[in-house]
N, C-alpha and C positions, 0 to 999 in steps of 0.2 A: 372550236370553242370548248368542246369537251376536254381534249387533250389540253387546253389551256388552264382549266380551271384542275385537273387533274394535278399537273406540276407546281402549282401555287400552293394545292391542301399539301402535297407532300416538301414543298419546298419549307411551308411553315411549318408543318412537323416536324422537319430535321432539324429547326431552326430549333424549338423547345426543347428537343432531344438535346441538340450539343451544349444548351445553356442548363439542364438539369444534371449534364456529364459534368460539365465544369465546375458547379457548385457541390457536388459529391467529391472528385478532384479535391478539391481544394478544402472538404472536408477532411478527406484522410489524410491530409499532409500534416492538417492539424488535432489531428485525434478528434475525440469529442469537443465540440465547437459549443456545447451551452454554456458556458460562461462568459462569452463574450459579448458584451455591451452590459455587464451587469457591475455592480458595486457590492461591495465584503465587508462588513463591520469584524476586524479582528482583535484577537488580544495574543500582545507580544507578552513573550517570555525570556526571560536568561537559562544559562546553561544550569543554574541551580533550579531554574520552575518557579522564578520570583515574580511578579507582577512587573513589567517596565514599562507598558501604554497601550492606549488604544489608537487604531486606527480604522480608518478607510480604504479601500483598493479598488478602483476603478480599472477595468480589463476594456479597454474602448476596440472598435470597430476595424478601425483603421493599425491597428497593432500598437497602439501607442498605451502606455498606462499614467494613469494619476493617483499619488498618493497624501492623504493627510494624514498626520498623528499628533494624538494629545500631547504629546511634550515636547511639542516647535516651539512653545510660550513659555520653556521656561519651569519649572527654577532652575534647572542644570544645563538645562539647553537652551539655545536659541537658534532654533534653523528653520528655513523656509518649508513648502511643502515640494515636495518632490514630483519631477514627471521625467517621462524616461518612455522606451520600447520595450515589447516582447514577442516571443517567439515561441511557436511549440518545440518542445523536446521531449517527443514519445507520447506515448497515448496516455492521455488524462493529465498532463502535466505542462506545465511552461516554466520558462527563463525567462525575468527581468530585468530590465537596469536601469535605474533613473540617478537624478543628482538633482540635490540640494544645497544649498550656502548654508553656514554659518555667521551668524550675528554678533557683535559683543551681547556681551561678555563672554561670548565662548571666544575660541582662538577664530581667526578670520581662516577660514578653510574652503574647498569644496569636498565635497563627501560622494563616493559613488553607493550605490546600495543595490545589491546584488541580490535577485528574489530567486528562490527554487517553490514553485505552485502546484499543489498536488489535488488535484479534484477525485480520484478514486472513482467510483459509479455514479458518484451521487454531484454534481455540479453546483447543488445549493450549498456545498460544503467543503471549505478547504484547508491545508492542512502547507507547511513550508518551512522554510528557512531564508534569514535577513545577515546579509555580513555586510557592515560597514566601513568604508576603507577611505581615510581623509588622505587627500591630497592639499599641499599650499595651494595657496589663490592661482599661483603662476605657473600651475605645471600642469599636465595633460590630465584631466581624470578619467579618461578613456583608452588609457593606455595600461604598463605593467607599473608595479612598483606599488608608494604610498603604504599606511598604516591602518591595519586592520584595527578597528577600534571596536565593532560592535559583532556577535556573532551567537545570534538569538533563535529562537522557534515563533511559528503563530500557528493558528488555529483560527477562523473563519467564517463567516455565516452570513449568506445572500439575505439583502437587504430587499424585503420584499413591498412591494406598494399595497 
């Protein structure tokens, strides 16, 4: 019975051990992990440092992101809000991609949006770049090709409870 109980404490130890190897694992793959499951109030910029929207950036759990921005409504635009995947690339940083429609009165498009996310040390804080590249309704927007139409900066700030 000793020896019984002997193998079961270590059998559950090991068991702890290789679930807190794993979750370290799969921390370094993705650099610093504090951003994930959190949301970003940003403000976009053009290549001049003009004002062009605000938005939201949700970094979900599961690798997936969600995006809103104040000028889906219009007056120059009308597109949905955007969701898409990401990935880490390199420490403190990720790649995005989501897609969005177009609504009249813009032209009937899909649009892919191409994120570069830079957290530095500080994860309540980010910093990036937005290119946007419309494809027709009918063509792959996850392929090569299409029209770069938007190619902007943001800056970022965890949205805290």
């Amino acid at each position: 019975m000793k020896h019984l109980r002997l193998w079961v404490t270590l059998g559950i130890l090991g068991f702890f051990a290789a679930l807190r190897w794993g979750v370290f694992l799969h921390a370094q793959n993705a650099g610093d992990l504090g951003f994930i499951g959190r949301s970003y109030l940003t403000t976009i910029t053009d290549s001049t440092g003009t004002f062009v929207s605000r938005g939201v950036i949700t970094l979900h759990p599961d690798r997936t992101i969600s995006v809103t921005d104040s000028g889906q409504g219009g007056p120059s635009y009308y597109f949905s809000s955007q969701l898409g995947s990401w990935k880490p690339d390199g420490n403190h940083r990720i790649v995005a991609r989501t897609i969005d429609f177009d609504f009249p009165p813009s032209p009937k498009v899909v649009a892919r949006v191409d994120f570069t996310l830079n957290f530095g040390e500080d994860p309540n804080q980010l910093t990036g770049t937005i290119t946007v590249t419309y494809f027709p309704l009918e063509a792959d927007p996850l392929g090569g090709g299409g029209t770069v139409v938007v190619d902007d900066t943001l800056v970022g700030e965890l949205i805290k409870p």
